[in-house]
C-alpha positions, 0 to 999 in steps of 0.5 A: 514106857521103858524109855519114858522112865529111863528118861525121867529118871536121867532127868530126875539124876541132873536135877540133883546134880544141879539143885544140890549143888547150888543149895549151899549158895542159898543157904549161904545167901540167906544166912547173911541176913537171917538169923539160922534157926529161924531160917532152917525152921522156916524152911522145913515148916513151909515145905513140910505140910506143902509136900503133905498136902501134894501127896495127901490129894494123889492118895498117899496115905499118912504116918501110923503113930509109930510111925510118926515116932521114927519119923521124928527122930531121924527128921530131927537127926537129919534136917534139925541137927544135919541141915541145921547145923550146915546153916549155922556153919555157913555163917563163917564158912564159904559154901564151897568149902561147906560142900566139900566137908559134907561130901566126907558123910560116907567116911563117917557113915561106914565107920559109924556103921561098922561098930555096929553088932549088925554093921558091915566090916570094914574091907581095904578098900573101905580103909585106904578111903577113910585114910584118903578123906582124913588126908584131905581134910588135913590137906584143907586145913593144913593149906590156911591153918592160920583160920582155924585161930578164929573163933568163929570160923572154927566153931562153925568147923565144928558146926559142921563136924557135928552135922555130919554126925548128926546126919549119919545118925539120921541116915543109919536109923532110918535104915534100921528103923523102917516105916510103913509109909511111901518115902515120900510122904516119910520125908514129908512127916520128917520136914513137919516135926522137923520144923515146928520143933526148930522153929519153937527153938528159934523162937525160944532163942529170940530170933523173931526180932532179928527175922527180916527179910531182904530180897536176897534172903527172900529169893534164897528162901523160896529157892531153899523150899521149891527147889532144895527140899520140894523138887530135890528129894522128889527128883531124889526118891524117883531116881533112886527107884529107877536108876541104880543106887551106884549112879545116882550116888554119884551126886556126891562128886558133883554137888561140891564141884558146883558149889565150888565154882558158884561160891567163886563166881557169885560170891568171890569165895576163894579157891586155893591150891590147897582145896583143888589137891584136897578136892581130889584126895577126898573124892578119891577116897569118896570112891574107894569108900564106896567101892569098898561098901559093894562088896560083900 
């Protein structure tokens, strides 16, 4: 049965190794044609009230008020503000370059935390990778400089700058602000709330006329919920049960390779040297980050 486990669990690892990764093309794909509140909306509307319901049928027992109260802050810091800003910067930025910012989410994570009264302290190891990802971010930027004279391109910059605030906002007050409910089904609560506020927003904003699919954008979609909130946070919550949290972290290298790789093959997203040294710097520094938030 040990062995079973440790299989599923292995399994459960690849699949966010692969799903994560590819996430980025789809919302890349869909957001060419969708307009982007609608289309993250949507997206945690539909997956929401379908992981619910999977789960209401195996038992689980729903939110307590208040914990519908925590669940709607952090799904709204998470998937509206982190997931949502994404989508929106995608709009003018290559998915594989999206990828490789957001892997800088434990730079933001740590430094946040440790101007916290109950947060860790910041050890050298911790310190030399926050310089590493600074590094790297300015090696990307430093390498095509020119871009960020662009409007656009900048403001989805900026776009994503704030999704990663947004998501270590979410991150840290689901840590400190605990529920009562398996994880799943508090994900679950997350994607609902997530999703009707989004979608009033997108409403509001008068996005319905412009919300028309196309096979492309369909196919994104549908990939988006089955696979990217459905089976990827599923895969996410079981591996994180049974494999060490220090291996399954490790997604965090991997889904920005892949997503390099696919924005190039399917896309024609280019990758210049100034990425590939920047890719390294930033990794390296992943590490260290996380070597230095192990120790105690």
């Amino acid at each position: 049965m040990t062995e079973k486990k440790n299989f599923n669990a292995y399994l459960a690892l690849f699949s966010i190794y692969i799903i994560w990764g590819t996430t980025y093309l789809a919302i890349r794909i869909g957001v060419t044609d969708l307009p982007p509140v609608l289309f993250t909306g949507f997206r945690w509307i539909f997956a929401g009230p379908l992981l619910m319901g999977i789960l209401l049928l195996r038992k689980y027992k729903l939110p307590t008020k208040n914990d519908w109260m925590h669940l709607g802050i952090s799904g709204l810091l998470l998937l509206g503000g982190g997931n949502g800003l994404v989508v929106f910067a995608e709009q003018w930025v290559p998915s594989g370059l999206t990828a490789l910012l957001i892997t800088t989410v434990p730079f933001w994570i740590v430094g946040i935390e440790a101007l916290l009264p109950q947060g860790k302290r910041i050890n050298v190891f911790t310190a030399i990778g926050l310089v590493l990802g600074l590094a790297g971010i300015v090696i990307i930027f430093g390498g095509d400089f020119h871009k960020l004279f662009d409007k656009s391109y900048f403001g989805g910059i900026i776009g994503l700058m704030l999704a990663e605030v947004c998501w270590v906002a979410g991150t840290l007050y689901s840590k400190y602000k605990k529920v009562s409910v398996h994880p799943l089904m508090g994900a679950a609560g997350q994607m609902v709330v997530a999703g009707v506020v989004i979608t009033i927003f997108g409403l509001i904003l008068g996005e319905a006329n412009q919300f028309h699919f196309t096979n492309s954008s369909l196919l994104a979609y549908l990939y988006l919920v089955v696979f990217g909130s459905l089976l990827g946070y599923g895969s996410y919550v079981y591996a994180i049960a049974h494999l060490p949290v220090s291996l399954v972290s490790t997604y965090a290298y991997v889904n920005p390779i892949i997503a390099l790789f696919l924005g190039w093959l399917v896309l024609d997203e280019s990758i210049s040297i100034w990425v590939v040294i920047a890719s390294v710097v930033i990794l390296s520094g992943v590490t260290l980050v996380k070597k230095g938030s192990e120790q105690h």
